[in-house]
N, C-alpha and C positions, 0 to 999 in steps of 0.2 A: 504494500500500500504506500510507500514510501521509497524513495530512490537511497536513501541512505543507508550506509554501512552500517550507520554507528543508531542507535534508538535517539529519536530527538528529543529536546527538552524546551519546555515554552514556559519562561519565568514572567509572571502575572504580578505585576508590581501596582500600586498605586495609595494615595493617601488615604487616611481613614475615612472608611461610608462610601465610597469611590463607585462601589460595588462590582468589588472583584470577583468575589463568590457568587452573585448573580450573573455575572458573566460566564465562568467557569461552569455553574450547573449549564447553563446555556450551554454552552458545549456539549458536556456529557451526555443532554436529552439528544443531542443532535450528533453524534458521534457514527452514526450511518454503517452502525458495523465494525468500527475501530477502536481496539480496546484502550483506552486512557488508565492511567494509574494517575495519582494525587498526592501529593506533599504539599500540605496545610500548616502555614505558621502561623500560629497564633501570639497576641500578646495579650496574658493574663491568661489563669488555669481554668475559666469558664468555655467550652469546646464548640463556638458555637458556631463557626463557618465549618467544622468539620460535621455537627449535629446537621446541618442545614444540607451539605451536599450527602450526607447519608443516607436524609429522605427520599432522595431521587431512585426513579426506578430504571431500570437495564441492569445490562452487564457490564456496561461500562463503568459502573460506580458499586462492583462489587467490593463487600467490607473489606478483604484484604488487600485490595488495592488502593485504599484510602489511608496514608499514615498522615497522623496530625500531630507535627511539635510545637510544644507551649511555652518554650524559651524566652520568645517574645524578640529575639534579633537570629534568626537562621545565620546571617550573614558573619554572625561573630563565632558562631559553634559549626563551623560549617564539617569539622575533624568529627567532632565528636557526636552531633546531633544524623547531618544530611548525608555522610556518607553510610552509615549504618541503614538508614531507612532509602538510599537509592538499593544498595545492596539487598535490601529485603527483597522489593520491589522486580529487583533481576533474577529472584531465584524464585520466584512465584512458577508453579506449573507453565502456565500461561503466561510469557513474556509483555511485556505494553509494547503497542504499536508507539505509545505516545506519553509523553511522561508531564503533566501541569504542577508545577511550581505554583504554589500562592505564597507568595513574602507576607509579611505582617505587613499592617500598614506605615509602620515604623522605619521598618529597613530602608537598605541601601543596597540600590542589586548589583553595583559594582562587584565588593569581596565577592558576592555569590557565583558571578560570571567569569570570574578568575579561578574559583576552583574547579572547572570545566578545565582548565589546563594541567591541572595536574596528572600527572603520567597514569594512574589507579582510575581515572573519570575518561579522559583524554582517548581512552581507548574504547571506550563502549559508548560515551552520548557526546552529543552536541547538543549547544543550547541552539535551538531551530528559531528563536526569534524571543526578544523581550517586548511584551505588553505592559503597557501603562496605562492604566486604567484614570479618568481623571470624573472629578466630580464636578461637571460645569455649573451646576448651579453656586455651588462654593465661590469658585474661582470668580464668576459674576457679581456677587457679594464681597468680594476681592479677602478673603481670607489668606492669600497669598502673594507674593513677589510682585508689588506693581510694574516693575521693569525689572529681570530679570537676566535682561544684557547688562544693564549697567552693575547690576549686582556682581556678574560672575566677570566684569571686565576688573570692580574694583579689588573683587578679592585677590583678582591675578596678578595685582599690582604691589597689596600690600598683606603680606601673609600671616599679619598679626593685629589685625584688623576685627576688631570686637563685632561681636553677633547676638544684633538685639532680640533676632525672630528665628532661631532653628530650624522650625515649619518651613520656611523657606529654603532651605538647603534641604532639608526630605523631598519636598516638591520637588525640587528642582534637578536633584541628580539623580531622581526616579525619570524625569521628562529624559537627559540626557543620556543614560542606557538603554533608550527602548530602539527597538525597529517599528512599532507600530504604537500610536498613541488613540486610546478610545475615550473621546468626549462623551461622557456616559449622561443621561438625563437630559436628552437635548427636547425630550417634549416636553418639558418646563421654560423653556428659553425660548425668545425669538430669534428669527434668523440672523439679524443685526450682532444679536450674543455671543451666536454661534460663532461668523465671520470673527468677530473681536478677539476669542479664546483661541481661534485656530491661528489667529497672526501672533498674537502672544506665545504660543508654544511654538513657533517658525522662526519667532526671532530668539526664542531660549535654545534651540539645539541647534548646533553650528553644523550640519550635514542634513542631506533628504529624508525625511521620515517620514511616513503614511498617516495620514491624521483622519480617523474616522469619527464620524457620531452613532451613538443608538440611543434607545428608550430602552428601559428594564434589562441593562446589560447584552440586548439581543446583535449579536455578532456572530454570522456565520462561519462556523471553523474551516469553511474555507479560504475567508481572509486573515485567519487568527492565526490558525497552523499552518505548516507546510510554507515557514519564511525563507526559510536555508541560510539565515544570516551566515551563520558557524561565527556566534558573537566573542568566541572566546580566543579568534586569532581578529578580531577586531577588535581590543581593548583601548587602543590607543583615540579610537574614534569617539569614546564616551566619556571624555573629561566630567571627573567630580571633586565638589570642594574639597573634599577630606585628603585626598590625596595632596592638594596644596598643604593643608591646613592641619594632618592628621590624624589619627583617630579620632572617630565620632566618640560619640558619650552619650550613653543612653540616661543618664542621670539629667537629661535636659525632658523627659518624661514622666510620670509619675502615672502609675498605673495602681487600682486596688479592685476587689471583688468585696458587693456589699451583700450580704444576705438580707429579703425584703418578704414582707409576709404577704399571706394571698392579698391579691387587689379583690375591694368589691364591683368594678366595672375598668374596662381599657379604658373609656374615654379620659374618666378622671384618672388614671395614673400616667395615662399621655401627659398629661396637661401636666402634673408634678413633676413630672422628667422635665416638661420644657422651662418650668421655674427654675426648679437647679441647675439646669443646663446653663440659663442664661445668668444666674445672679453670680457663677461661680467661671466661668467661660470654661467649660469643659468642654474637650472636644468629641469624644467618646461615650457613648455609655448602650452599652449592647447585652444583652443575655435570656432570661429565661423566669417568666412569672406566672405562678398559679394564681386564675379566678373562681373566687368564690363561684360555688356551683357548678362551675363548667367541668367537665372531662376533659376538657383539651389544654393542651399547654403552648400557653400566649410567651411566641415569639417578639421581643422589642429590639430594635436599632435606632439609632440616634447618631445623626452628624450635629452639630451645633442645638440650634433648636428646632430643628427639623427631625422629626420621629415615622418611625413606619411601624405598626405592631398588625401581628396574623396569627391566628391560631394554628400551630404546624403540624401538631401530632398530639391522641391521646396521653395520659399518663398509665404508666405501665402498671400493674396490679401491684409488682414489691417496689414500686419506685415512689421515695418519699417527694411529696409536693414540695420541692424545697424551692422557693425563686431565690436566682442570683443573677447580677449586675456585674458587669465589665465595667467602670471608668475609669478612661483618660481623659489624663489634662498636662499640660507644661506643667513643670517643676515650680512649685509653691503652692500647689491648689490647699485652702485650708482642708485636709480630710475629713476632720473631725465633724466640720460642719457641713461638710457633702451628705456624711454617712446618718446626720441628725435629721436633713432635711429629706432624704428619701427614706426615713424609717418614719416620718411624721403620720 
């Protein structure tokens, strides 16, 4: 199904809510015969872009072909986390036609794309293309890099040059590793948006890159897969700060899991996420809460104050109701009062 020696590998990058995992099941439902395997990074121990594409049905998203790490940066454990779970993955009965990568929204898929050179990688995959997944309506709201050239012209100038907004160098050297960038959410925007984001991201990556739009992640795996970059003898093409600047620091994040008791309806626990959401500028807060009454178990995600909640799947007979919350937020978020205002 593929002209390649080696089994390809397609690293699914992009900021938080981006909605990488709706793109990604997008695939799987769509995978036409072709078996995909998964490597899910999570950041924080709540599982829930790996719970979310485990719902899906085929054989493309058979359970052992889903390994989910909750490190919260793949890119740093790449020894010890991704090469274990690639090797899982090759010793399956049934080899993958196709291997998807999900980075946390955290990461930086440079280190990730460098260990594809490694002699032990180097011999069995290629990375077949980086996807960047982006959140247009965000970027619209400008939660990122107003100019984006000027930023990465000055960093290149002065290499101790203080960083008021890290978000921006996430965004940013996530845009510049990709081969294909997906303005995800473009049926929230007008066309006028769209054009703006697309010249924004043309003037951030200093080479051609494919810039598409979709709604609800829908991206045919025929322009997702089968890129043939072979990204990892073209490193030199994807300039990232950190390599100026060196190691990133995840300590510019702060991530915790809150335990929350059943809600008496979504509506109203929408509405309290988007309080603390906004009084506290979190950027995150994603996971898993029982409704009173209901048998079902109410999925929530949250970019900013923007929330989606669904009910995804019963609760299992020995499975306790327990709900829990994923937040992030930049380093300093008070906790104490995150974690008083959603137990209110």
């Amino acid at each position: 199904m593929t002209p390649f020696s080696k089994i390809p590998v397609t690293i699914v990058t992009g900021f938080l809510g981006a909605g990488k995992t709706t793109l990604i099941r997008h695939l799987v439902e769509n995978a036409r015969g072709r078996r995909l395997a998964l490597v899910i990074n999570e950041f924080g121990d709540v599982g829930v872009d790996g719970e979310i594409l485990r719902s899906c049905d085929g054989d493309a998203c058979a359970p052992e072909a889903i390994v989910e790490l909750a490190n919260g940066c793949l890119c740093c454990t790449v020894a010890d986390d991704f090469l274990p779970a690639i090797e899982g993955l090759l010793a399956l009965p049934n080899r993958p036609d196709h291997i998807v990568v999900e980075t946390s929204g955290l990461a930086l898929p440079k280190p990730l794309i460098k260990a594809f050179d490694w002699p032990e990688i180097r011999a069995k995959l290629t990375v077949d293309g980086v996807v960047a997944v982006v959140d247009g309506r965000a970027v619209v709201d400008g939660r990122f890099a107003d100019d984006p050239e000027a930023v990465l012209a000055q960093r290149a100038e002065d290499a101790s040059i203080d960083h008021d907004n890290p978000l921006e160098e996430v965004y940013e050297d996530q845009l510049l590793a990709a081969d294909l960038v997906v303005v995800n959410k473009a049926d929230l925007l007008a066309e006028s948006d769209l054009a703006a984001i697309e010249a924004e991201i043309r003037r951030a990556i200093p080479r051609a890159v494919k810039v598409v739009t979709a709604a609800e992640g829908r991206v045919d795996p025929a322009v997702a897969l089968g890129l043939f970059a072979a990204a990892e003898d073209d490193l030199a093409a994807r300039p990232s700060h950190h390599e100026i600047e060196g190691d990133h620091d995840h300590d510019d994040f702060d991530t915790f899991v809150v335990e929350i008791a059943p809600a008496r309806d979504p509506a109203s626990l929408v509405e309290r996420l988007k309080a603390v959401a906004e009084s506290h500028d979190v950027l995150r807060i994603k996971g898993f809460v029982a409704v009173e009454g209901k048998p079902m178990r109410l999925l929530v995600q949250g970019v900013g104050n923007r929330f989606r909640h669904q009910f995804d799947r019963p609760w299992g007979a020995d499975e306790a109701r327990a709900g829990r919350l994923v937040v992030i937020a930049e380093k300093g978020l008070d906790e104490a009062a995150v974690r008083a205002a959603l137990a209110a």
